[in-house]
C-alpha positions in Angstrom: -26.8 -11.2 6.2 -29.1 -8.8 6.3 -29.7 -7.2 2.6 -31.4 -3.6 0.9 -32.9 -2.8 -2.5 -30.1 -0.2 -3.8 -32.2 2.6 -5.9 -29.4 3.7 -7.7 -27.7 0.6 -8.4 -30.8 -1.4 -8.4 -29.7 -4.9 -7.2 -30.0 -6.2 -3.5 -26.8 -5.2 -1.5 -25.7 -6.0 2.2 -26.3 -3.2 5.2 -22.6 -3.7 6.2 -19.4 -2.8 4.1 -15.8 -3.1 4.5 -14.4 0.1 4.7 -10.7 -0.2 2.8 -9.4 3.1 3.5 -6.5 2.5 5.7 -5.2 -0.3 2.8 -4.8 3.0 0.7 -1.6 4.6 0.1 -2.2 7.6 2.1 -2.9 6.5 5.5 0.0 4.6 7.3 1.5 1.6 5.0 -0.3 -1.9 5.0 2.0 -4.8 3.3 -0.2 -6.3 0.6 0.2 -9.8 2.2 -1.7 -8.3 5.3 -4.6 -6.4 3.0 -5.3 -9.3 1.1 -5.4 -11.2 4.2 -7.8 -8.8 4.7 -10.0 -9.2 2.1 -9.9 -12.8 1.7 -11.1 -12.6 5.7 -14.3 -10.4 4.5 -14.7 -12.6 1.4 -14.9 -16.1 3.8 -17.4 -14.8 6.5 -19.8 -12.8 3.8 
């Protein structure tokens, strides 16, 4: 995976992110069996 020098953080970090917004509460309603489905998903294939 393909990784960048973060100035402000300054640590190596990856170019692509999981974006997490729609788990929130304000957008729609996501069961927290399905987000951390989710996550666990992101987690396996980073």
């Amino acid at each position: 995976m393909e990784q960048r020098l973060s100035g402000r953080l300054g640590r190596q970090v990856s170019v692509i992110e999981l974006g997490t917004w729609q788990l929130g509460a304000d957008w729609g309603q996501a069961r927290d069996k399905d987000a951390l489905a989710v996550l666990e998903a992101a987690i396996e294939t980073a």
